[in-house]
MARKE-367663 format. One record per residue (C-alpha): residue number from 1; residue in one letter; x, y, z. Coordinates in Angstrom, 1 decimal. Example, Ala and Ser with C-alpha at 12.3 -4.5 7.8 and 13.67 -1.06 7.14 Angstrom:
pos; code; u; v; w
1; A; 12.3; -4.5; 7.8
2; S; 13.7; -1.1; 7.1
***
This chain:
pos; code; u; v; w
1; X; 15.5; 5.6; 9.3
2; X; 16.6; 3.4; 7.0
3; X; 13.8; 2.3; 5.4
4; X; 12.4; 5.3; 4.2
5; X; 15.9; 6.4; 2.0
6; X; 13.8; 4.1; -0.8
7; X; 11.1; 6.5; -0.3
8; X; 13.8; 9.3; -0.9
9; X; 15.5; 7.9; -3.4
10; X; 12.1; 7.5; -5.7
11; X; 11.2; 11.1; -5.3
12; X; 14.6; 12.3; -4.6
13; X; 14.2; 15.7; -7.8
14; X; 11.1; 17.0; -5.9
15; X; 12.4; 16.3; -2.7
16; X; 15.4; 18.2; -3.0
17; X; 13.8; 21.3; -4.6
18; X; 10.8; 21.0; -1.7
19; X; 13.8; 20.9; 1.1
20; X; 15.6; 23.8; -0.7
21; X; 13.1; 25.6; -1.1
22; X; 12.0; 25.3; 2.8
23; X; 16.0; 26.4; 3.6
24; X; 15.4; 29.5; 1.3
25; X; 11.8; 30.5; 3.2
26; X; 14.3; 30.0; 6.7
27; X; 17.1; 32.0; 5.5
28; X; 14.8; 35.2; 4.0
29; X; 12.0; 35.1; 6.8
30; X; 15.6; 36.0; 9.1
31; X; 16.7; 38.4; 6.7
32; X; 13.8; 40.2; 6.6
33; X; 14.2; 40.2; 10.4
34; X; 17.7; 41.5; 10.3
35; X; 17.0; 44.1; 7.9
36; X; 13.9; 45.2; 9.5
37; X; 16.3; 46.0; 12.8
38; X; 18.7; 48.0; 10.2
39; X; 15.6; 50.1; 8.6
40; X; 14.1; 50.8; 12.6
41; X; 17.7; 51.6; 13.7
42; X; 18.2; 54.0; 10.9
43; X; 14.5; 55.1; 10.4
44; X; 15.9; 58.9; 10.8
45; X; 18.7; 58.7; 8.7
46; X; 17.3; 57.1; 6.1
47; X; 15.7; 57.5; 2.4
48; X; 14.1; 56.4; -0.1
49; X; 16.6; 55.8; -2.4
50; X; 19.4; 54.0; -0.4
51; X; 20.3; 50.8; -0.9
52; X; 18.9; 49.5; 2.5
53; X; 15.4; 50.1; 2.0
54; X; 15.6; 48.5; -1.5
55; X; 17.3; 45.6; 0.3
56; X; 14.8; 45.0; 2.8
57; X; 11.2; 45.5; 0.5
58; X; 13.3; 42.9; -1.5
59; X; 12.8; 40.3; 1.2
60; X; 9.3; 41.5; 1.6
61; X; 8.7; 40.9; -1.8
62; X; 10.7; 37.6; -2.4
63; X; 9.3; 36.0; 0.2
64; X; 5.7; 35.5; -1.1
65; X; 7.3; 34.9; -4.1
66; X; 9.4; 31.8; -2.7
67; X; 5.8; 30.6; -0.8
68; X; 4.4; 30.4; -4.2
69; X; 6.9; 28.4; -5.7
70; X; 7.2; 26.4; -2.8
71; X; 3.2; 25.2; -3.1
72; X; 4.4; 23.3; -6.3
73; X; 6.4; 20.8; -4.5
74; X; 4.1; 21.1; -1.4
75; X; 1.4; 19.8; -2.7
76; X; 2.6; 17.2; -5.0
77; X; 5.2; 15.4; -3.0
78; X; 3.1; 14.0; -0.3
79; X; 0.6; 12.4; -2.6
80; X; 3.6; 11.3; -4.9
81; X; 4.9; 9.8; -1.9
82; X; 1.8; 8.5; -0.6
83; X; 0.9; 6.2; -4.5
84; X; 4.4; 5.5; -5.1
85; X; 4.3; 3.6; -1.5
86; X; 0.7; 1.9; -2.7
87; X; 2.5; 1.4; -5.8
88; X; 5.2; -0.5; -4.3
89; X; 3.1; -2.7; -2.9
90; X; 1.4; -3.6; -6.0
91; X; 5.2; -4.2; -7.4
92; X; 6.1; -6.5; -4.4
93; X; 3.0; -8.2; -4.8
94; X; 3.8; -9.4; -8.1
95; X; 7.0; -11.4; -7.0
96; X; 6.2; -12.1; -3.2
97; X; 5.6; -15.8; -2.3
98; X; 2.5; -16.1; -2.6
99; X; 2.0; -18.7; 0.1
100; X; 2.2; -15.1; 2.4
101; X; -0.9; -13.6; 0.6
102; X; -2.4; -16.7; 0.8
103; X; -2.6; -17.0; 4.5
104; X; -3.1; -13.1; 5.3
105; X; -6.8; -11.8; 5.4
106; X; -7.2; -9.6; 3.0
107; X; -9.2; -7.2; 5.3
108; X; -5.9; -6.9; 7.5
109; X; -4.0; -6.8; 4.8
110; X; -5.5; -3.6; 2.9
111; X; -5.5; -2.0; 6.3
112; X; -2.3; -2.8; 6.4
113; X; -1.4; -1.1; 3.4
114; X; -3.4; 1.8; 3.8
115; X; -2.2; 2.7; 7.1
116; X; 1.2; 1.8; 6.0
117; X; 1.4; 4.4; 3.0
118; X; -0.7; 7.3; 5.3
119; X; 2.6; 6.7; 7.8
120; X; 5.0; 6.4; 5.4
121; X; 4.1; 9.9; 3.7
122; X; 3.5; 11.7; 7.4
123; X; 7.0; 10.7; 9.3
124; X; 9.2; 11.5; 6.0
125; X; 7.3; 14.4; 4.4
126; X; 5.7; 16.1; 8.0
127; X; 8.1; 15.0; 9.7
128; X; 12.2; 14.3; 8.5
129; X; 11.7; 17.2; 5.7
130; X; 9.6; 19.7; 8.4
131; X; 13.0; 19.5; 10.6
132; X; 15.5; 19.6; 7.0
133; X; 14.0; 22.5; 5.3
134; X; 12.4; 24.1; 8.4
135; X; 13.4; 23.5; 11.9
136; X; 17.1; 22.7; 11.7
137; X; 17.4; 26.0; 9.3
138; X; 15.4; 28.3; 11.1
139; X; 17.0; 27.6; 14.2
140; X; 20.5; 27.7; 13.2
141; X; 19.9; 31.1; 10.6
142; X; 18.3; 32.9; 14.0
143; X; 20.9; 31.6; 16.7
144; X; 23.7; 33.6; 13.4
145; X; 22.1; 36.8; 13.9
146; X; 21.5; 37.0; 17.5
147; X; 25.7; 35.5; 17.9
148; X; 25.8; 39.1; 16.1
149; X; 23.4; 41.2; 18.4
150; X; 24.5; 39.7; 21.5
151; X; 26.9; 36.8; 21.9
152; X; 25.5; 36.7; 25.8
153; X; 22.1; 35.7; 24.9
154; X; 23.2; 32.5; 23.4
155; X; 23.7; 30.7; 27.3
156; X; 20.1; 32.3; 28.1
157; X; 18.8; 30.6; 24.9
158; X; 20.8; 27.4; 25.9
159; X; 19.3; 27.2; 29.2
160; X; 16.0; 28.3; 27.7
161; X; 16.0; 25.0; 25.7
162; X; 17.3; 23.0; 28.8
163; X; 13.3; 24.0; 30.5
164; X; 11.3; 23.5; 27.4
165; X; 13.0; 19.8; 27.3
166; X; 12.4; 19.2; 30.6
167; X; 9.2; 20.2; 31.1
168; X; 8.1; 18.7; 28.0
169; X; 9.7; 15.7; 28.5
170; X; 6.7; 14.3; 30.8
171; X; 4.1; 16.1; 28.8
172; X; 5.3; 14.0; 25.6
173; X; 5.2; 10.7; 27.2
174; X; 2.1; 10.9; 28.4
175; X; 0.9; 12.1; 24.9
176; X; 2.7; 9.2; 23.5
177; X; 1.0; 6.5; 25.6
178; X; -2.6; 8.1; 24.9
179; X; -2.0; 7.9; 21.3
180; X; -0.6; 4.6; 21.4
181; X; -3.7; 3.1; 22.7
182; X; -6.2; 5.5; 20.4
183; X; -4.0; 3.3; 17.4
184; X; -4.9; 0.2; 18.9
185; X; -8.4; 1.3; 19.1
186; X; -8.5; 2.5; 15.7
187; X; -7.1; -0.8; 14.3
188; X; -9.6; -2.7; 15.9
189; X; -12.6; -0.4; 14.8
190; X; -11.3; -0.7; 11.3
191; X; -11.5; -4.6; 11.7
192; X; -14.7; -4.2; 13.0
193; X; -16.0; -2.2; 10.5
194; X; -14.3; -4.1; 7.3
195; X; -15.1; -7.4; 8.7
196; X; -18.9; -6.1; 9.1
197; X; -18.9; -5.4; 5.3
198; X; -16.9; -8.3; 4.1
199; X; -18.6; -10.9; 5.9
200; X; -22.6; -9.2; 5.7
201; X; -24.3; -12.4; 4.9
202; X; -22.3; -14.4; 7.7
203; X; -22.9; -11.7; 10.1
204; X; -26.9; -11.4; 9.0
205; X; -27.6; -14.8; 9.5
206; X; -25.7; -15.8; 12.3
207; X; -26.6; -12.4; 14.3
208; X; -23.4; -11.5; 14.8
209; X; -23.8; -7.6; 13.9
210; X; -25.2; -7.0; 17.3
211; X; -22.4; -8.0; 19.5
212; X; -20.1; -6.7; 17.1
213; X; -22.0; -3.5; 17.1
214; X; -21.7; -3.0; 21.1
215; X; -18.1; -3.6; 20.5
216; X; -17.5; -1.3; 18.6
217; X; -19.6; 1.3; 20.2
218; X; -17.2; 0.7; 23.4
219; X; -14.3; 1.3; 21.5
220; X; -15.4; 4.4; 19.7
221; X; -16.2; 6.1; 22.7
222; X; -13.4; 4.8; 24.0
223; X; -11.3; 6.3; 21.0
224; X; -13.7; 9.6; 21.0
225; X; -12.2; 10.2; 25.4
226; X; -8.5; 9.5; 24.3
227; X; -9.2; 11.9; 21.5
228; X; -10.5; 14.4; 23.8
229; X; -7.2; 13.7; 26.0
230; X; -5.0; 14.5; 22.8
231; X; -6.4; 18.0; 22.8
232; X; -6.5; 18.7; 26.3
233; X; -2.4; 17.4; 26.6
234; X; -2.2; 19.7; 23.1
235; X; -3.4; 22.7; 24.3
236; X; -1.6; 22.3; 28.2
237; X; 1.8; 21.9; 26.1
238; X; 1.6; 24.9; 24.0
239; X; 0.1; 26.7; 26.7
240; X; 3.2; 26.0; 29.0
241; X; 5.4; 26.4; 25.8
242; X; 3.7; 30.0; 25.0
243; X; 4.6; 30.9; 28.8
244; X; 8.0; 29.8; 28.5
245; X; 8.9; 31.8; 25.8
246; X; 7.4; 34.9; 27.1
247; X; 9.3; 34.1; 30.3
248; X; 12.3; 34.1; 28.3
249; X; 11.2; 37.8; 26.6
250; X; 10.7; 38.9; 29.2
251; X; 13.7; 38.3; 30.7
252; X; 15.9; 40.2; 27.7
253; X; 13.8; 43.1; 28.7
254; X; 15.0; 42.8; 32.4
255; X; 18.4; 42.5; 30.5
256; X; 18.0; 45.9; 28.5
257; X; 16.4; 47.8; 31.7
258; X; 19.1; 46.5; 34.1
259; X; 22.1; 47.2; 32.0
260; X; 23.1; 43.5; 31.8
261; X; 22.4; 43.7; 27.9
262; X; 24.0; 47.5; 27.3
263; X; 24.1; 49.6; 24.0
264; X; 21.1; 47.8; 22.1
265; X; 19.0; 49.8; 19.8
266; X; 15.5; 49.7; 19.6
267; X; 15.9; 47.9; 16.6
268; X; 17.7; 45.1; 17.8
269; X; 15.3; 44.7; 21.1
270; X; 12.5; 44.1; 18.6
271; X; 14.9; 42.1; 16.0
272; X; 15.8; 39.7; 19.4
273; X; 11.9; 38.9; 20.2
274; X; 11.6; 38.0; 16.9
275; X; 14.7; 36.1; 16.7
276; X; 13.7; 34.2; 20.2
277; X; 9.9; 33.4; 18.0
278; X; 11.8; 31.6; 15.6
279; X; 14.5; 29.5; 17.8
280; X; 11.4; 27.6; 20.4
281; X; 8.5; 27.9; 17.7
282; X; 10.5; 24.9; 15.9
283; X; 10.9; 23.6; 19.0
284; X; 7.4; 23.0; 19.7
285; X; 7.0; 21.8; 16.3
286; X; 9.0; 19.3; 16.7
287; X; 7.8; 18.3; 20.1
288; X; 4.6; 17.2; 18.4
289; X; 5.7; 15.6; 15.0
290; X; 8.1; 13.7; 17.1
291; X; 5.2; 11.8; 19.2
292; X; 3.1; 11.6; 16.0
293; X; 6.1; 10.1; 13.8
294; X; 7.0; 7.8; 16.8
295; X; 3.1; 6.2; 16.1
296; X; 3.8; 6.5; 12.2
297; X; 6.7; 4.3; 12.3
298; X; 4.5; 1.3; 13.9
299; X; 2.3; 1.3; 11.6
300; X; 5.1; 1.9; 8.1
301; X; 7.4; -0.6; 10.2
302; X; 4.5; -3.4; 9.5
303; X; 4.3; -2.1; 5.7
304; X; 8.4; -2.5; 5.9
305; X; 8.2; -5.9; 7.0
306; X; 5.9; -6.9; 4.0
307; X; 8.8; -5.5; 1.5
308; X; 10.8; -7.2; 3.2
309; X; 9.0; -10.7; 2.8
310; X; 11.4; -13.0; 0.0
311; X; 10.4; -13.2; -3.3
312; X; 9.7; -16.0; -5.3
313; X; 12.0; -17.1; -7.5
314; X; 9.8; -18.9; -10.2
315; X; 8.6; -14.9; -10.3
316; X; 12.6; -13.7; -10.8
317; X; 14.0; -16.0; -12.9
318; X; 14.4; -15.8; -16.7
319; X; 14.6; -19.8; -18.1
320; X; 11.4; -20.2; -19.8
321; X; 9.4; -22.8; -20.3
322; X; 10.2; -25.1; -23.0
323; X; 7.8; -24.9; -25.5
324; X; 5.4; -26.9; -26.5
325; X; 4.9; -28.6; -23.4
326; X; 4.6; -32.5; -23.5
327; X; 4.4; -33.6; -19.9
328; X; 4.3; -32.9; -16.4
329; X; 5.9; -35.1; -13.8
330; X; 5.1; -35.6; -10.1
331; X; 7.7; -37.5; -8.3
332; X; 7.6; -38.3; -4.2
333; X; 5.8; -35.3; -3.9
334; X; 4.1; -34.8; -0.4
335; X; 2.9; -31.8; 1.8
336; X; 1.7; -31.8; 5.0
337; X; -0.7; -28.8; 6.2
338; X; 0.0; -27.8; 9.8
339; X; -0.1; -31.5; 11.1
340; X; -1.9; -32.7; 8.6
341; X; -0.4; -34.8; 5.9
342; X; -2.5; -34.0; 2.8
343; X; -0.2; -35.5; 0.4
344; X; 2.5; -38.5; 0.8
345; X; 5.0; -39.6; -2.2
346; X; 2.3; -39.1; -4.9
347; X; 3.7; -39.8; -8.4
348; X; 2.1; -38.7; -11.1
349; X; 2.4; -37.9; -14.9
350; X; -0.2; -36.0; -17.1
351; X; 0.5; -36.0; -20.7
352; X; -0.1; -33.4; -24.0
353; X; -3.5; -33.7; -25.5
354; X; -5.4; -35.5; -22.3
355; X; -8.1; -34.4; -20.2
356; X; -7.5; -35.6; -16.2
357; X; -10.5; -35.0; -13.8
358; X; -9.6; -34.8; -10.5
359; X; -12.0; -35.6; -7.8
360; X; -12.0; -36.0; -4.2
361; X; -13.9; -35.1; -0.9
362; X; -14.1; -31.9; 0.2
363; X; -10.9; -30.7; 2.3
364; X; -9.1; -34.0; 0.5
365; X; -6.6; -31.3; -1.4
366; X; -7.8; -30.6; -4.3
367; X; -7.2; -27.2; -5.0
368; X; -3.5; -27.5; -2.7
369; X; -2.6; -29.7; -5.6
370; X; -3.0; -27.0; -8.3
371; X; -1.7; -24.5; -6.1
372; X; 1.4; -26.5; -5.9
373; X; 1.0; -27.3; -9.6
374; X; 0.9; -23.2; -9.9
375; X; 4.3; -23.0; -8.3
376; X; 2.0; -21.0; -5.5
377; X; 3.0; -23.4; -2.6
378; X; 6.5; -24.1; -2.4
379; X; 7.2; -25.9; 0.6
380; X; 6.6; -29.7; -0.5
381; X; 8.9; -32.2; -0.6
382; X; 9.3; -34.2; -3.7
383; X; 10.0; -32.4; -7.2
384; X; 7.7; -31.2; -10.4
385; X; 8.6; -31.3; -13.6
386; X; 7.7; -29.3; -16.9
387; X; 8.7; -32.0; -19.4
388; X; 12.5; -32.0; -18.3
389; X; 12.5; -28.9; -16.1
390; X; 12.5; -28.8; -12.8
391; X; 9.8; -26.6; -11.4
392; X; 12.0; -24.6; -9.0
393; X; 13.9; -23.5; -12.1
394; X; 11.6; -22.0; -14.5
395; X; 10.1; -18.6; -14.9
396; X; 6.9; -18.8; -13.4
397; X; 5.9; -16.0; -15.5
398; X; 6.8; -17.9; -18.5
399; X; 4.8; -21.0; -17.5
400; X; 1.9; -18.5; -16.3
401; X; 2.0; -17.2; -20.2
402; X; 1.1; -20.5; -21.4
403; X; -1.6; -21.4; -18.8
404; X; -5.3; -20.5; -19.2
405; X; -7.0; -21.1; -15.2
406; X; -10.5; -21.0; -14.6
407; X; -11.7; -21.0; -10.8
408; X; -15.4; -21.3; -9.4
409; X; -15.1; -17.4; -8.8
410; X; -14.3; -16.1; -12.5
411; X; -12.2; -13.3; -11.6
412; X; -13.6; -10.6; -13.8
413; X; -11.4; -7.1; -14.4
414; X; -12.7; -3.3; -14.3
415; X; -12.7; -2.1; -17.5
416; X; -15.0; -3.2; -20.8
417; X; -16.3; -6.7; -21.8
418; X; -13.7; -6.7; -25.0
419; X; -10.9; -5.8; -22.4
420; X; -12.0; -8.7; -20.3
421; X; -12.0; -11.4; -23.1
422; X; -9.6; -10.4; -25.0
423; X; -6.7; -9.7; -22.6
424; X; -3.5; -9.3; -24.9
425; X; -5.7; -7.2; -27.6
426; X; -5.2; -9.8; -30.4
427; X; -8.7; -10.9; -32.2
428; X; -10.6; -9.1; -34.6
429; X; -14.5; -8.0; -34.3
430; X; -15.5; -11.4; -36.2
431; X; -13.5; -13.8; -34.2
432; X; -14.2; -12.1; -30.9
433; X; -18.6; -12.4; -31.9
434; X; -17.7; -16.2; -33.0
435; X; -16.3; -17.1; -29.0
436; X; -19.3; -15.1; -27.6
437; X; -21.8; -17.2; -29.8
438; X; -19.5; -20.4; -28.4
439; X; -20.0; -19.7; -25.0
440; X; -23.9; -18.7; -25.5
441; X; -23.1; -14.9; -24.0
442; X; -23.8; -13.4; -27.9
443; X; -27.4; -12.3; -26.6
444; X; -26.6; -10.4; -23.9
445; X; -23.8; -8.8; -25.5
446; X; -25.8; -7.5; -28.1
447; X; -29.1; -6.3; -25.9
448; X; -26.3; -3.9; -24.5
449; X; -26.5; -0.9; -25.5
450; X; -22.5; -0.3; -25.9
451; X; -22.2; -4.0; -26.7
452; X; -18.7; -5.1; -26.4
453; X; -17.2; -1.4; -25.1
454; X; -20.0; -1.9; -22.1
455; X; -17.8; -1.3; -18.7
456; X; -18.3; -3.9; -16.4
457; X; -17.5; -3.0; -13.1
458; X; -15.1; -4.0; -10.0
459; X; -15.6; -8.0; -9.4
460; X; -18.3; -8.2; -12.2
461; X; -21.4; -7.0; -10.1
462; X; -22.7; -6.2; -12.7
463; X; -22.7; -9.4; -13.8
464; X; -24.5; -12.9; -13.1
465; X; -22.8; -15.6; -11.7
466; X; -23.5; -17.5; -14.7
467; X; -22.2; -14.6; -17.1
468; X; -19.0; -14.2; -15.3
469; X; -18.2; -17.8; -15.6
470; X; -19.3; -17.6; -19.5
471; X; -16.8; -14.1; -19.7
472; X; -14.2; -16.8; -18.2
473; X; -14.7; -19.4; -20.8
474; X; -14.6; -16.7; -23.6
475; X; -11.2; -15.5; -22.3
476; X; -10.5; -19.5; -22.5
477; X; -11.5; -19.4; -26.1
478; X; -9.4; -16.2; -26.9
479; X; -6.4; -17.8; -25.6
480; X; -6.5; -21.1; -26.8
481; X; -4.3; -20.5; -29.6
482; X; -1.4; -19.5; -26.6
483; X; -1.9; -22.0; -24.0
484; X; -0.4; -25.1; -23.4
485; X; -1.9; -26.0; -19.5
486; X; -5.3; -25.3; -18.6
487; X; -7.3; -25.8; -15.3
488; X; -10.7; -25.2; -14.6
489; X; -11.5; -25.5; -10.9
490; X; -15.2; -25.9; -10.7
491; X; -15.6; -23.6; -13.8
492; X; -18.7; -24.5; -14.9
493; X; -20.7; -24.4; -11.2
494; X; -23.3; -21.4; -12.1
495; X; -24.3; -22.4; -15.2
496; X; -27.7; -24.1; -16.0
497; X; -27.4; -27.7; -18.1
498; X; -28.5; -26.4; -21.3
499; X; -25.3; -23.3; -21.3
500; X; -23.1; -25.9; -19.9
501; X; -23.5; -28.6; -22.5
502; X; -23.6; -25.8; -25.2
503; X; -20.4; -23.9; -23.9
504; X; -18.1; -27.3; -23.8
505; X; -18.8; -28.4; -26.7
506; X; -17.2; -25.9; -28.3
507; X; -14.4; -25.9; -25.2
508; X; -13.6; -29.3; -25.9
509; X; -12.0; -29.2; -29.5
510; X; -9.9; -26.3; -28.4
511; X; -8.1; -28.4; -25.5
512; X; -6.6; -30.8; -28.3
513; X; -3.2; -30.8; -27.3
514; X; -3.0; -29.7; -24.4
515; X; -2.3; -30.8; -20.6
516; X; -6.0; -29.8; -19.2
517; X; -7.0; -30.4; -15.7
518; X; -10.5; -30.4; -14.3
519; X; -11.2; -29.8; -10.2
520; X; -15.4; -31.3; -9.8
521; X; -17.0; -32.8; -7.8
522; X; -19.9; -33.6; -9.9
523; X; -19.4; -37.3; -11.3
524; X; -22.1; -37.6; -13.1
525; X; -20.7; -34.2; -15.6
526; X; -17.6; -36.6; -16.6
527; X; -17.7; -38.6; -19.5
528; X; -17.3; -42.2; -20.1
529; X; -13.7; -43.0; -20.1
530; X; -12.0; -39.7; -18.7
531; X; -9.1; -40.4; -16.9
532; X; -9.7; -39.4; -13.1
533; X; -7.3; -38.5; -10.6
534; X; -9.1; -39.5; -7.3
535; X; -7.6; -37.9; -4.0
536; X; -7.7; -40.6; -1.3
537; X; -5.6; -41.6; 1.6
538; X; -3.5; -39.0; 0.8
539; X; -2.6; -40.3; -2.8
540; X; -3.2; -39.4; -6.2
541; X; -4.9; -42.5; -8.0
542; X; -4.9; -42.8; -11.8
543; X; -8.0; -45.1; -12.9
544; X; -10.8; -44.6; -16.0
545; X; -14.1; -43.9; -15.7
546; X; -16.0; -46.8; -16.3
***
């Protein structure tokens, strides 16, 4: 229970006004029970202008009232609760190791989340505040005013409770274990499916959609009979409920005919049925939220687990940076992948205003060396350091500030091109048209019709591969007055020669003074005299092009 107080505790003003508000429904739906019994007791006596009838059109009339009110908090809680979770997990992604996200599939882990915050929201809003504001209250307002009908009935209730339990006791297990496995079912058709979309080339050309197909035909029609199951078990259990509680009125009527429950009005017969409504109808209630919170908790216990994963604490800590940065130092530094020893005591030092290529075979490490670089792999033996800094000791965000990264993939943003290039909002219309005109994407821009302001969509797809690298570049440009690191890992890979040649260039004079490294594999892009840093035998080695 635990490990929802934080989801509590972030909503806890609409919470408590959604749980009072439940305990106020409780308390007048009995009222309006009790004073109904007075009205049909004194129905002869009575008129219109005593206090009792006033009392009890009150409740009539307060109730609906309260409903109203209570649709506010209703409605707004669930979905508060279920983005504040999502938002959480944007918030822990910004300071979780990211040597954790690194190594998830990012299929499993969306499901992950999704399922996650669907669960969280059901077992605290349908689930812990149904019995707070509903059950619990309902129960114990009704069990008050039978104590004061007829203190006798209270054992009948008692054992009442003692049969439902029992009988469904069995019922819920076996509800439990059906929807236990239509979960596992579910998770597996949602990897199927997500899978099928990620990976559509893969699957096309390999034929893979087929067996995958017949998969998850089995396991939707397996899912579609447990389903059916559900209902059936659903149905039995309310059935038998319904029975048992018109056992039980049926009973107090043997009661009143066989003297056993003596001097009860007619008003008070009715007001008990109605009483004995509201004590099991929770019950059954909570029969069924229980199984469902029971599966909810699996899947918000996995979500729990990722919150619990340790931060990093390059992301926590506040030493920045020590600005401007002259050199960074590799000393002993080796990592080994699973068995495989990628890197062994590699020393290394790359200095202000220098331009290091760094080449190797594919699988050799080259991008695990900017990664650790990136303070995104921590576990490596050795140390880094930022001029005199330790790496383990600086704000990561501070050195991120100060580093412009450019990946094969160009990681392009929803929102417009000017948002995209010009991250931080600092360059004027002129300076932003000069870095388009640099990077050779001043053409396109302009045969748009909203220019600059034009939205590019999720990923870029509405973008080459050879414009998104150029929107990369520009961003590269925009920054160039803040950064003191750059890497570019393959950054120039879907460009044709001409753009290429055209687009570094002008790069080229904005790296002066800085520490720039460049991940390729094509040799014959790297000038005469570069300083390379070749990968081999696990080993960084330092040599000029010749």
């Amino acid at each position: 229970m635990q490990k929802y107080f934080k989801i509590v505790k972030d909503n806890l003003l609409l919470s408590t006004l959604y749980c009072v508000m439940g305990v106020l429904i409780a308390l007048f739906n009995t009222l309006n029970v009790h004073y109904f019994q007075q009205v049909l007791d004194h129905l002869k006596l009575l008129f219109l202008s005593q206090p009792l009838v006033y009392i009890y059109l009150g409740t009539l009339v307060i109730l609906p009232i309260i409903g109203y009110l209570d649709e506010y908090a209703k409605n707004k809680l669930p979905e508060r609760i279920y983005y504040g979770i999502k938002e959480r997990t944007l918030t822990k992604l910004d300071t979780i190791q990211a040597q954790k996200i690194m190594t998830s599939s990012l299929g499993t882990l969306l499901q992950m989340i999704e399922n996650g915050a669907n669960a969280g929201r059901n077992v605290v809003f349908d689930f812990y505040f149904e019995i707070i504001r509903s059950i619990i209250p309902t129960i114990l307002f009704s069990l008050i005013f039978i104590g004061t009908i007829s203190t006798k009935l209270i054992w009948f209730i008692v054992l009442g409770y003692t049969i439902v339990f029992v009988v469904t006791h069995f019922l819920l297990r076996w509800l439990y274990a059906i929807k236990s496995k239509l979960l596992d079912n579910q998770e597996s058709i949602n990897r199927i499916l997500t899978h099928g979309v990620m990976s559509f080339l893969v699957y096309r050309i390999t034929g893979q959609y087929k067996s995958q197909i017949r998969k998850f035909h089995q396991l939707t029609e397996s899912a579609a009979t447990q389903k059916t199951a559900i209902a059936l078990v659903h149905e039995a259990f309310f059935a038998i409920f319904a029975l048992l509680v018109n056992l039980i009125k049926g009973l107090v009527i043997v009661l009143v005919l066989t003297d056993h429950l003596q001097s009860l009005s007619v008003g008070q017969i009715v007001a008990l049925l109605l009483y004995i409504d509201n004590i099991y109808n929770p019950i059954a209630i909570f029969n069924v939220i229980y199984v469902q919170a029971k599966l909810d908790d699996v899947a918000y216990s996995k979500l729990n687990d990722f919150f619990r994963v340790a931060d990093d604490p390059g992301m926590l800590s506040a030493i920045p940076v020590k600005s401007p940065l002259a050199a960074i130092t590799f000393t002993n530094v080796s990592y080994t992948l699973g068995s495989r020893v990628l890197f062994a005591n590699v020393n290394l030092q790359m200095l202000r205003g220098q331009i290091y290529y760094l080449v190797g075979n594919n699988g050799s490490g080259k991008s695990t060396l900017v990664n650790i670089l990136l303070g995104l792999i921590k576990n490596y033996d050795g140390q880094i350091k930022f001029d005199h800094q330790p790496a383990d000791a600086i704000s990561l965000r501070s050195l991120y500030s100060r580093t412009s990264f450019l990946s094969q993939t160009a990681p392009v943003f929803a929102g417009t091109l000017r948002e995209n290039i010009d991250v931080q909002h600092r360059l004027s219309n002129a300076e932003m048209m000069t870095i388009l005109e640099n990077v050779a994407l001043i053409d396109d821009v302009q045969q748009l019709p909203d220019g600059l302001e034009t939205k590019v969509i999720e990923s870029g797809e509405n973008l080459s591969g050879g414009q998104r690298q150029k929107l990369a570049f520009a961003r590269l440009l925009a920054e160039a007055n803040y950064s003191e690191l750059v890497i570019m890992d393959e950054a120039t890979s879907a460009l044709d020669t001409a753009s290429r040649f055209k687009i570094l260039s002008h790069v080229w004079p904005a790296l002066e003074n800085k520490i720039v490294m460049i991940v390729t594999h094509r040799m014959e892009l790297i000038p005469k005299g570069s300083v390379l840093l070749t990968i081999r035998n696990q080993q960084v080695h330092t040599a000029r092009k010749g």
